[in-house]
N, CA, C and O atoms as CSV, one atom per row, in Angstrom:
chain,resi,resn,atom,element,x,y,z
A,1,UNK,N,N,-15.381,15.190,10.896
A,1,UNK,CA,C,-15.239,16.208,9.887
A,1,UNK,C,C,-15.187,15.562,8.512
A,1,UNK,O,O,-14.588,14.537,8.187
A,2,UNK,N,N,-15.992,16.426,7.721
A,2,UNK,CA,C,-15.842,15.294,5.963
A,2,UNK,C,C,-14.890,16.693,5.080
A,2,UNK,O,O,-14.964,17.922,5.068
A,3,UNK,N,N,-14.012,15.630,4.408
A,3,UNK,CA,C,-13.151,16.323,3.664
A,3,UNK,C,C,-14.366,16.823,2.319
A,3,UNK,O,O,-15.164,16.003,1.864
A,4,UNK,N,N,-14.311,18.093,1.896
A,4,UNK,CA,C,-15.440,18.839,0.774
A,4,UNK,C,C,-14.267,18.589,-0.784
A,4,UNK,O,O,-13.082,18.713,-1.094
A,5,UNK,N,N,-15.187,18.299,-1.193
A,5,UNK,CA,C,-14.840,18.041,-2.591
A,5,UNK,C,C,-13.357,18.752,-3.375
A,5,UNK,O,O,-12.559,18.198,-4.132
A,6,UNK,N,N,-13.368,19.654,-3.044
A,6,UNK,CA,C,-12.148,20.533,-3.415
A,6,UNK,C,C,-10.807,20.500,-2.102
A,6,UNK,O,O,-9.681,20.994,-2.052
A,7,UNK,N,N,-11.488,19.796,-1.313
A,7,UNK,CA,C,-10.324,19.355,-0.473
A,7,UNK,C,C,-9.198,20.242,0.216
A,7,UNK,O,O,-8.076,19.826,0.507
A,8,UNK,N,N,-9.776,21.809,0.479
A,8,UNK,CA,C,-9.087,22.482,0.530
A,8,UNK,C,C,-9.363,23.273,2.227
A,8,UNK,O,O,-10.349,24.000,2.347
A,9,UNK,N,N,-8.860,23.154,2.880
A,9,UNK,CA,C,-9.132,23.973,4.616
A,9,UNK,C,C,-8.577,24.952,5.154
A,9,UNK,O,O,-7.352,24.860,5.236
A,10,UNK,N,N,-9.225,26.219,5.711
A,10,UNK,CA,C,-8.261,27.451,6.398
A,10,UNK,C,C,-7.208,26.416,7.117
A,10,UNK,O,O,-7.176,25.254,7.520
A,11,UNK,N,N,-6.363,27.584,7.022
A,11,UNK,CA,C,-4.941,26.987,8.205
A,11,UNK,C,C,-6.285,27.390,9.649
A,11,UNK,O,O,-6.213,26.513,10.510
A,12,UNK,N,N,-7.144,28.248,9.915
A,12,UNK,CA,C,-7.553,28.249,10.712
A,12,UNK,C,C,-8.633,27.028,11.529
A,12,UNK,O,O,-8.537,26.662,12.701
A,13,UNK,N,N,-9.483,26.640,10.666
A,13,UNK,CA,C,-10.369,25.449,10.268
A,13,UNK,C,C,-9.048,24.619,10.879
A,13,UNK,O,O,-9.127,24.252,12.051
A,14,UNK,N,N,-7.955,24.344,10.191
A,14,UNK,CA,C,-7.251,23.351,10.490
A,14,UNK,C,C,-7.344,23.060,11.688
A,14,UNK,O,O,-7.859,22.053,12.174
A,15,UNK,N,N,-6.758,24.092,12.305
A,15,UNK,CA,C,-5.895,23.974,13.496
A,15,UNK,C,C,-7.332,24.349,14.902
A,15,UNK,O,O,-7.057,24.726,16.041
A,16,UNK,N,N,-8.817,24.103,14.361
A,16,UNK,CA,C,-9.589,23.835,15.381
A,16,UNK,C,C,-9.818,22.173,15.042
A,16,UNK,O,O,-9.909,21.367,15.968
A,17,UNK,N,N,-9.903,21.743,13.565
A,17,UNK,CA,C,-10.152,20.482,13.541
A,17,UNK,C,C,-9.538,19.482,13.012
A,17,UNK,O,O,-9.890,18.572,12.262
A,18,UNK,N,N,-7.796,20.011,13.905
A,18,UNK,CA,C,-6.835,19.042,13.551
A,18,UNK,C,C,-6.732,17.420,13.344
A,18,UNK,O,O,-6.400,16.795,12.337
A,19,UNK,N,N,-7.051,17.041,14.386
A,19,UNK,CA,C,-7.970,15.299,14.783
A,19,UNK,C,C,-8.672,14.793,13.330
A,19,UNK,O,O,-8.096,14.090,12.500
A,20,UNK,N,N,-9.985,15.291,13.221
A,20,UNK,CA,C,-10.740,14.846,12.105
A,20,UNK,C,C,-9.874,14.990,11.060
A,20,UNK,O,O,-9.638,13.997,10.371
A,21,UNK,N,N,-9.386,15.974,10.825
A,21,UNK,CA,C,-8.505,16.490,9.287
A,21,UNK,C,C,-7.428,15.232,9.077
A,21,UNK,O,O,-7.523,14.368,8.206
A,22,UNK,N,N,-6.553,15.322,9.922
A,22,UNK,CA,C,-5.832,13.777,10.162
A,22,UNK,C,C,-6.720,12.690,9.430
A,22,UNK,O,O,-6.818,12.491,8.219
A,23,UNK,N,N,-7.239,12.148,10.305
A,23,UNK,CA,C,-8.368,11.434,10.399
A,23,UNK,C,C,-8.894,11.450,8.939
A,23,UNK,O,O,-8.451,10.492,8.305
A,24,UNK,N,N,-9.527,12.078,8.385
A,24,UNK,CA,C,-9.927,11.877,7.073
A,24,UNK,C,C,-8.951,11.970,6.039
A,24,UNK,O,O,-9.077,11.288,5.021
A,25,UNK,N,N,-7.864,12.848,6.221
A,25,UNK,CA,C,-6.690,11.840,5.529
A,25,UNK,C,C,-6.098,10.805,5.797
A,25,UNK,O,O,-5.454,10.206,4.936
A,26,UNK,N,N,-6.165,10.518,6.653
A,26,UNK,CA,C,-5.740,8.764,6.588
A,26,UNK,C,C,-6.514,8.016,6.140
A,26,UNK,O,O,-6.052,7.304,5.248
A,27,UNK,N,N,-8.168,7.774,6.540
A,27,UNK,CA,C,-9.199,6.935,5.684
A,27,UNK,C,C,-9.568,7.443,4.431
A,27,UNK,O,O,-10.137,6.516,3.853
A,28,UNK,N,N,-9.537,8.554,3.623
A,28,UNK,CA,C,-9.931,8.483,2.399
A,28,UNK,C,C,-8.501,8.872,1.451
A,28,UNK,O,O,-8.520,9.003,0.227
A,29,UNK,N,N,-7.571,8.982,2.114
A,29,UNK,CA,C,-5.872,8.809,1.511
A,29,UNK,C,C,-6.053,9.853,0.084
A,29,UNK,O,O,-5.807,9.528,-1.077
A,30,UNK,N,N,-6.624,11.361,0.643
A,30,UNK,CA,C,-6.492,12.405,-0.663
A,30,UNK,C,C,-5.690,13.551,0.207
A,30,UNK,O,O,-5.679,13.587,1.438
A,31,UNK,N,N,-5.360,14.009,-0.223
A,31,UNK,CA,C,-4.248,15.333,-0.138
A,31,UNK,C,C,-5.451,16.530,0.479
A,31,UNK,O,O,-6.598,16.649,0.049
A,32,UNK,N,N,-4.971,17.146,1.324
A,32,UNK,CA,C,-5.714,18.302,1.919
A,32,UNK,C,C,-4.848,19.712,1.515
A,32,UNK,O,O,-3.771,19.944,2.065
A,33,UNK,N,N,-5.287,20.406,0.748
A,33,UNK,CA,C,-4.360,21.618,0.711
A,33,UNK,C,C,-4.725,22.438,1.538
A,33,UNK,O,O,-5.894,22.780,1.357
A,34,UNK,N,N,-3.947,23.186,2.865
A,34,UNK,CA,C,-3.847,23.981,3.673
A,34,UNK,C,C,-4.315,25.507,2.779
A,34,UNK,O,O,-3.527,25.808,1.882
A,35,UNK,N,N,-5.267,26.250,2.937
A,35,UNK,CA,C,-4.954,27.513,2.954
A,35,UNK,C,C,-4.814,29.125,4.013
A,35,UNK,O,O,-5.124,28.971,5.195
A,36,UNK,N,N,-4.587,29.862,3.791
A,36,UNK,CA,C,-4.353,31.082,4.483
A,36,UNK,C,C,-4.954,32.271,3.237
A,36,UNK,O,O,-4.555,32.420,2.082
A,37,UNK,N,N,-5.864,32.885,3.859
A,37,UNK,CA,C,-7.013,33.945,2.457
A,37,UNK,C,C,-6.895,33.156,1.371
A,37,UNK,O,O,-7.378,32.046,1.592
A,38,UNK,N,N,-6.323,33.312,-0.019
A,38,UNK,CA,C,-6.987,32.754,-0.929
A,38,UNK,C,C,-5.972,31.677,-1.614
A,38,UNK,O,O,-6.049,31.042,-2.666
A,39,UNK,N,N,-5.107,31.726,-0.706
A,39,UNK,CA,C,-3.447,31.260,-0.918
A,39,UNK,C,C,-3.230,30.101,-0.435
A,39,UNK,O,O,-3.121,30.057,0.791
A,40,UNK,N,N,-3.091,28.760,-1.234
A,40,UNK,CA,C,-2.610,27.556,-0.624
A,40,UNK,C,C,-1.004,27.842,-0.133
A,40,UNK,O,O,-0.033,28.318,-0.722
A,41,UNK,N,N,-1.210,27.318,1.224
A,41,UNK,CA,C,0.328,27.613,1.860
A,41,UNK,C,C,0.866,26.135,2.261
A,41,UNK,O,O,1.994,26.061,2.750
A,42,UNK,N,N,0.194,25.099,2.094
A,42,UNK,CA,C,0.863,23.660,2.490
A,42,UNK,C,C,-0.286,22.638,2.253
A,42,UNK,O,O,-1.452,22.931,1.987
A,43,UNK,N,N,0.337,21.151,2.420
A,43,UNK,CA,C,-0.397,20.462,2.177
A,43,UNK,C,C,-0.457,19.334,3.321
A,43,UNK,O,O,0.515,19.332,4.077
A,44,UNK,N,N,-1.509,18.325,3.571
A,44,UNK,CA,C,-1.434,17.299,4.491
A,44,UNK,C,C,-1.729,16.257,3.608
A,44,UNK,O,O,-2.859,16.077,3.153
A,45,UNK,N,N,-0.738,15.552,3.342
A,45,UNK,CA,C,-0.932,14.230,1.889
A,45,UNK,C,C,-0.726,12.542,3.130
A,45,UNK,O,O,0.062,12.464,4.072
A,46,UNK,N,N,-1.325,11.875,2.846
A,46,UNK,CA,C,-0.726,10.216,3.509
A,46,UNK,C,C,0.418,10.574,3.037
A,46,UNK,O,O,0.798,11.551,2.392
A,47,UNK,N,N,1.006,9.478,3.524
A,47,UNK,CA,C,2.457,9.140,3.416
A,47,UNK,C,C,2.411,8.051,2.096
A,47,UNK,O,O,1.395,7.357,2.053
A,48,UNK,N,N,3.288,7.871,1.162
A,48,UNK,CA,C,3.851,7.067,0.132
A,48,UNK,C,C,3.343,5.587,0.511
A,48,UNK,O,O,3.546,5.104,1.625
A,49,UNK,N,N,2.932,5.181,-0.110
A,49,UNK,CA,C,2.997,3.256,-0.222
A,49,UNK,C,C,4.621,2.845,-0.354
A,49,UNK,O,O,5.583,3.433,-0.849
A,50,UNK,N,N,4.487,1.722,0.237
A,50,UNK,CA,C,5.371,1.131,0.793
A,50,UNK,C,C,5.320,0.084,-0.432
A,50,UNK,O,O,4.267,-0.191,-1.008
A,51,UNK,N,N,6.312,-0.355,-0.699
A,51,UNK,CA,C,6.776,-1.842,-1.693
A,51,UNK,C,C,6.570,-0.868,-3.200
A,51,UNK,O,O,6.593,0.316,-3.536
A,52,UNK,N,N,6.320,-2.499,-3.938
A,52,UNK,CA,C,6.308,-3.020,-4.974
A,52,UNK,C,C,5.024,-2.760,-5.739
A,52,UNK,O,O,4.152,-3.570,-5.425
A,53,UNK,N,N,4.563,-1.674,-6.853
A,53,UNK,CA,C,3.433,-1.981,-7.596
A,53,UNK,C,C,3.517,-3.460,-8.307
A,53,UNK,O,O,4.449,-4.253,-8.176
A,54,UNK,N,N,2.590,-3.606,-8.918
A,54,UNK,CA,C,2.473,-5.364,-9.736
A,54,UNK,C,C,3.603,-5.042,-10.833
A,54,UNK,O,O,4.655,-5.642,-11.053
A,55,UNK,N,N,3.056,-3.907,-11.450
A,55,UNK,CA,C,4.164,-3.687,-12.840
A,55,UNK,C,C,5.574,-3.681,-11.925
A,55,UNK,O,O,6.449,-4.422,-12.373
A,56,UNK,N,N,5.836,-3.096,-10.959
A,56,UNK,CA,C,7.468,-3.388,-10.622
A,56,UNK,C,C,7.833,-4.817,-10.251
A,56,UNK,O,O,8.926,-5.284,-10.573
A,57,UNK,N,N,6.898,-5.535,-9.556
A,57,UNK,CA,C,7.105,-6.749,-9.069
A,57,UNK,C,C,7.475,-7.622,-10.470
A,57,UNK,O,O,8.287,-8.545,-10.419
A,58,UNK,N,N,6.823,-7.249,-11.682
A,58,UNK,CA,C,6.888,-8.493,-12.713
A,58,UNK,C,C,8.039,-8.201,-13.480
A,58,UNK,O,O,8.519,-8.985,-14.298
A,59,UNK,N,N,8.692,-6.550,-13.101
A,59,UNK,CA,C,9.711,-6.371,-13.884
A,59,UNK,C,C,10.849,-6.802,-12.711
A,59,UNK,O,O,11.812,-7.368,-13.228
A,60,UNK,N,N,10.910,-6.711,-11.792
A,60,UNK,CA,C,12.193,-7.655,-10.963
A,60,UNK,C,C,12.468,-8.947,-11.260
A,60,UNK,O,O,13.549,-9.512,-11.426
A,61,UNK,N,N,10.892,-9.508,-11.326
A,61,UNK,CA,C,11.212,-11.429,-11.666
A,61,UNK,C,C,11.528,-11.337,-12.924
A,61,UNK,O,O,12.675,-11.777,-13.005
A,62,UNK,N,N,11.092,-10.951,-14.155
A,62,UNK,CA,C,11.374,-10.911,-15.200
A,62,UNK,C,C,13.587,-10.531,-15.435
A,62,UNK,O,O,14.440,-10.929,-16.228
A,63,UNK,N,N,13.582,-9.799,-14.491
A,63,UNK,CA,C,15.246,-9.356,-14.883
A,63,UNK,C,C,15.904,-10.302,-13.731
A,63,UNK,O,O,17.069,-10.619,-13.972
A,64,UNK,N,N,15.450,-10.716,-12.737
A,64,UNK,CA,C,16.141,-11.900,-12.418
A,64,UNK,C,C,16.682,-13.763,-12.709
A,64,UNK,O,O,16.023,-14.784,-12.512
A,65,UNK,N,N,17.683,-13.651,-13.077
A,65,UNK,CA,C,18.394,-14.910,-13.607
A,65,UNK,C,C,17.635,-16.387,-13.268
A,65,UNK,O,O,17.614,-16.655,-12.067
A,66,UNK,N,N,17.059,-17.303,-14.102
A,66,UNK,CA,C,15.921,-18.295,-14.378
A,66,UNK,C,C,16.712,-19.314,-13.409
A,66,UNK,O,O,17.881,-19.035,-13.145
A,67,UNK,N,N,16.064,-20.625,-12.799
A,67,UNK,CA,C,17.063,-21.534,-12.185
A,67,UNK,C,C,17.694,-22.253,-13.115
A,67,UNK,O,O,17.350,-22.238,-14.297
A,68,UNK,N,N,18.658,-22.935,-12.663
A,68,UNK,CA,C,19.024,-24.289,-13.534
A,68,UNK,C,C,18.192,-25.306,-13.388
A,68,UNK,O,O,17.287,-25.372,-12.555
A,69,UNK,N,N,18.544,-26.292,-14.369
A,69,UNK,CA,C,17.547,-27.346,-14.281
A,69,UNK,C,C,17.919,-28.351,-12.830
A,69,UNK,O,O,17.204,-29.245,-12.377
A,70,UNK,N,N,18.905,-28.004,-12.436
A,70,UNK,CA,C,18.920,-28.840,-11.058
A,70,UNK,C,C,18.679,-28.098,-9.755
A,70,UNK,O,O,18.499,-28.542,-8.620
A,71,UNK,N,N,18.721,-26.848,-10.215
A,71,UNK,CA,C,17.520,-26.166,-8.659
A,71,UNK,C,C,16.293,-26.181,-9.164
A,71,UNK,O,O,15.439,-26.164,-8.278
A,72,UNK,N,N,15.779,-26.213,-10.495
A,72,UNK,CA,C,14.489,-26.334,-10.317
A,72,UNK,C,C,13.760,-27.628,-9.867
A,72,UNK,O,O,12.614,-27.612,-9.419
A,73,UNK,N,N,14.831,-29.234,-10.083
A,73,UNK,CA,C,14.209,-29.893,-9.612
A,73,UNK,C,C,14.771,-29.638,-8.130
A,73,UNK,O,O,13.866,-30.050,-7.403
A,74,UNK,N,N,15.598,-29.263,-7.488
A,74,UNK,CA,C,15.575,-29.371,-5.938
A,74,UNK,C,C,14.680,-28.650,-5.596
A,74,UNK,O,O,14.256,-29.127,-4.544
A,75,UNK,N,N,14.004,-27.584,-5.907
A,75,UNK,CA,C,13.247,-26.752,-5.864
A,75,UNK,C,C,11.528,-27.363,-5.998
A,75,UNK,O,O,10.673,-26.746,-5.362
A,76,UNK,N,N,11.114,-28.559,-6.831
A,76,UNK,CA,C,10.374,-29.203,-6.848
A,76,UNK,C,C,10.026,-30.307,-5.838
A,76,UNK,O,O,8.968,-30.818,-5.469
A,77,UNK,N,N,11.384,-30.485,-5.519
A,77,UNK,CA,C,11.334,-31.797,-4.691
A,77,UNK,C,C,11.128,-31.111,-3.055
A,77,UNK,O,O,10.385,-31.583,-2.194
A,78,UNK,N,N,11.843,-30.102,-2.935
A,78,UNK,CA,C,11.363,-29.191,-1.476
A,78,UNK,C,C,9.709,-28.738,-1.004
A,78,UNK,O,O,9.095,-28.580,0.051
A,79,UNK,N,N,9.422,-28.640,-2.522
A,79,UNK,CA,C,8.173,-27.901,-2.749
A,79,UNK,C,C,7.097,-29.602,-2.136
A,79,UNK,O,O,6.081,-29.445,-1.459
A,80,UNK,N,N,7.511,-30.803,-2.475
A,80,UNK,CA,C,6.591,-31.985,-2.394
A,80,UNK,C,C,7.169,-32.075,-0.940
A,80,UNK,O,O,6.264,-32.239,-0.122
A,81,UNK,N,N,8.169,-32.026,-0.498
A,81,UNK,CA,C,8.075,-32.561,0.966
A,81,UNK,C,C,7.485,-31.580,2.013
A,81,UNK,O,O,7.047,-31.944,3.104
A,82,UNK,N,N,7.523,-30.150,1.520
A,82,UNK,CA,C,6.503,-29.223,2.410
A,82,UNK,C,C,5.466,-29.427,2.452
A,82,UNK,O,O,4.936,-29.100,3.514
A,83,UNK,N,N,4.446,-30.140,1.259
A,83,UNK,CA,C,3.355,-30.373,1.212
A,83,UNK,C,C,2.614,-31.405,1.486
A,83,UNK,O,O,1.403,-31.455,1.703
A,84,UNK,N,N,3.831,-32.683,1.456
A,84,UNK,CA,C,3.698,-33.850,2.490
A,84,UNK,C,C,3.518,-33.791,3.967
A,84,UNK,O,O,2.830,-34.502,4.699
A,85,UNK,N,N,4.283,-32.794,4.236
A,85,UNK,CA,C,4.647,-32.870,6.017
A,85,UNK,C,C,3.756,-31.345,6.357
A,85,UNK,O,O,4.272,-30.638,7.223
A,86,UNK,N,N,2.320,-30.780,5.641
A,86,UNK,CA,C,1.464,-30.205,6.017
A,86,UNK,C,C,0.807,-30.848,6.621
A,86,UNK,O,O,0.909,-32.074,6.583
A,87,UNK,N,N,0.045,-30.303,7.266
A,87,UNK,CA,C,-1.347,-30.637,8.025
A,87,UNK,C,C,-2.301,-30.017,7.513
A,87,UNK,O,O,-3.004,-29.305,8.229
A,88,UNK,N,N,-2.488,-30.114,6.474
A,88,UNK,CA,C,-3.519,-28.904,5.707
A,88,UNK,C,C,-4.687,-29.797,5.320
A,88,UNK,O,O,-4.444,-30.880,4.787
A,89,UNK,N,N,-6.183,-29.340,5.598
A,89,UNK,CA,C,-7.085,-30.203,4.508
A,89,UNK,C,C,-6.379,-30.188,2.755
A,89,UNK,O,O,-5.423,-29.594,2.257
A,90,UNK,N,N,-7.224,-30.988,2.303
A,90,UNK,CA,C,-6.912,-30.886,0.637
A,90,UNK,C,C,-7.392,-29.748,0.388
A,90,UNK,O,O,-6.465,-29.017,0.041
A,91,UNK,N,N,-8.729,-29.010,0.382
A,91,UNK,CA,C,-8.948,-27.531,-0.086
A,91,UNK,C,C,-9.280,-27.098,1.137
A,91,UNK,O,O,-10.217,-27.610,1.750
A,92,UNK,N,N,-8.365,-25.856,1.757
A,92,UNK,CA,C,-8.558,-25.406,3.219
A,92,UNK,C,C,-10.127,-24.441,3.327
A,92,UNK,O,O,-10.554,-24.038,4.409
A,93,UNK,N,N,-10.809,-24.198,2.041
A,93,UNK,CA,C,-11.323,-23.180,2.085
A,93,UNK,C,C,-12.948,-24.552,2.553
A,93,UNK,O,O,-14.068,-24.142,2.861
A,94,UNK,N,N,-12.703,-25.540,2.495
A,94,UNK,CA,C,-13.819,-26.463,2.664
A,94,UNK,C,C,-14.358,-26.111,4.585
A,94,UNK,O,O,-15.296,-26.731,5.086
């Protein structure tokens, strides 16, 4: 079933082509407004994203407290022995 531009389906339509209707809201993630005669009576929307947009992510690090200069070097020095005791090529993408 393809969701039509105005995105809008009988409660009757619905409820023969419940499956697809699903279905094309989950892969094209737009809101289906249910109607009954000329009357939107409900909607079938995805569900919310989960996490962090970028703008929230940069405003958490930004308001969280900077290291000291002696976790940043322990923090450096952790960072060289993980990368010592890899098994990684030098560029993995080779």
């Amino acid at each position: 079933m393809r969701i039509e531009e105005t995105q809008c389906i009988s409660a009757t339509d619905l409820a023969r082509n419940m499956a697809q209707t699903i279905d094309a809201v989950r892969m094209s993630r737009t809101t289906v407004l249910i109607t009954k005669g000329s009357k939107v009576i409900a909607q079938l929307a995805p569900p919310p994203k989960i996490g962090l947009s970028m703008q929230g992510l940069i405003g958490l690090l930004k308001s969280t407290p900077g290291l000291s200069p002696t976790d940043s070097q322990q923090l450096a020095n952790d960072l060289k022995v993980i990368r010592s005791s890899a098994r990684l090529p030098e560029n993995p993408w080779d």
